[in-house]
N, C-alpha and C positions, 0 to 999 in steps of 0.2 A: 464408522470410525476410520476406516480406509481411508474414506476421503478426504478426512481432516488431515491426514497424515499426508496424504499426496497436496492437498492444501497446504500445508506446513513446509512440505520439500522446494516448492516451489516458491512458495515465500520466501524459503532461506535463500536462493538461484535471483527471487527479483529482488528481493533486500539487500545484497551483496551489489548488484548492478547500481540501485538507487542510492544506496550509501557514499559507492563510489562518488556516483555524480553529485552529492550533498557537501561532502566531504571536499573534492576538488572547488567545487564553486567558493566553497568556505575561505579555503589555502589561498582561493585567488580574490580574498577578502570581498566577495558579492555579501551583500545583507543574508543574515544566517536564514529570514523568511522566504525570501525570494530565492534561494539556494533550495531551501524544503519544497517549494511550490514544483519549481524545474524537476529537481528530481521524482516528486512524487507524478506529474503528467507523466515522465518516463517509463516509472516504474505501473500506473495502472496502465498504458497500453500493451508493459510484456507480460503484466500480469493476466489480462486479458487472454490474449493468445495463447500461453501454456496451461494456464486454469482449461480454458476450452477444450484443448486439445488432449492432455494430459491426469487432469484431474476429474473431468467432468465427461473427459471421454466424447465430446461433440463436434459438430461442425462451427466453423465461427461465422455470426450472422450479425448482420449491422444492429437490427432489433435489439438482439441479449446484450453488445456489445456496451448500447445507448446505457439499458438498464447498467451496467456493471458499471457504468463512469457513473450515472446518479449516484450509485450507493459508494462510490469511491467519494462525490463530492463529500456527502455525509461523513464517511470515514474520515475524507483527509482536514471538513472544520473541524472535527473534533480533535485531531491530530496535532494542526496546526496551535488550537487555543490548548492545548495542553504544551505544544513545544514553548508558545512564548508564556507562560506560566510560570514553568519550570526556569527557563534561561532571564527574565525580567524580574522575577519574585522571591522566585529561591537561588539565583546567580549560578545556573546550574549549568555544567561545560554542555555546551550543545552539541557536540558530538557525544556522550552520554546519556543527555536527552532526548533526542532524536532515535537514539537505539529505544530506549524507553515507551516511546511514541510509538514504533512500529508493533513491540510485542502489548502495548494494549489494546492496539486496534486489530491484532489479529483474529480472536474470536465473533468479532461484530461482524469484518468484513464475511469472513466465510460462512457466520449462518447467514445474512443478507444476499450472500451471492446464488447460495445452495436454495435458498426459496424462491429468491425471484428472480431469477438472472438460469440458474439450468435447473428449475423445480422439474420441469419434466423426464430430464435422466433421472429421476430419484427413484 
């Protein structure tokens, strides 16, 4: 449970970074999709780095690193066909949506991370 929670802290640290850059792309009228994409590369490579070092307590290695952007891909189509969903279907403020997007993909990303990306710190 520890780790969810140190998982969780840093989420909030890379969520806040990635919002930012979501949010400004937005202001500076970029496509709400292509605003999500940008930020979300952003936000899995500091995710990357602090998880490793912070939550998982590891060395950062190109290998885990590859695994962590796979399940980030997975994460972020799921992310992505939920944001435009939400903002085409049900006319939903996409800065609302987009907050929405990150706390459902919270729990996928982090049991995906913890088994196959640092199953061996477990």
């Amino acid at each position: 449970m520890i780790r969810f929670i140190r998982f969780a802290a840093v989420g909030v640290v890379n969520t806040g970074f990635s919002y930012v850059i979501f949010a400004t792309l937005v202001f500076l009228d970029v496509n709400y999709l292509a605003a999500a994409t940008v930020s979300y590369i952003s936000g899995t490579i500091l995710s990357y780095f602090l998880n490793a070092r912070h939550t998982f307590k590891t060395q950062v290695q190109l290998n885990d690193y590859i695994k962590f952007f796979i399940i980030n891909i997975f994460s972020y189509s799921l992310g992505i066909a939920m944001l435009y969903t939400l903002k085409e279907h049900y006319d939903a403020n996409v800065y609302l949506a987009q907050l929405a997007v990150v706390f459902f993909r919270l729990p996928f990303t982090f049991l995906l991370s913890k088994v196959f990306v640092f199953a061996k710190q477990n």
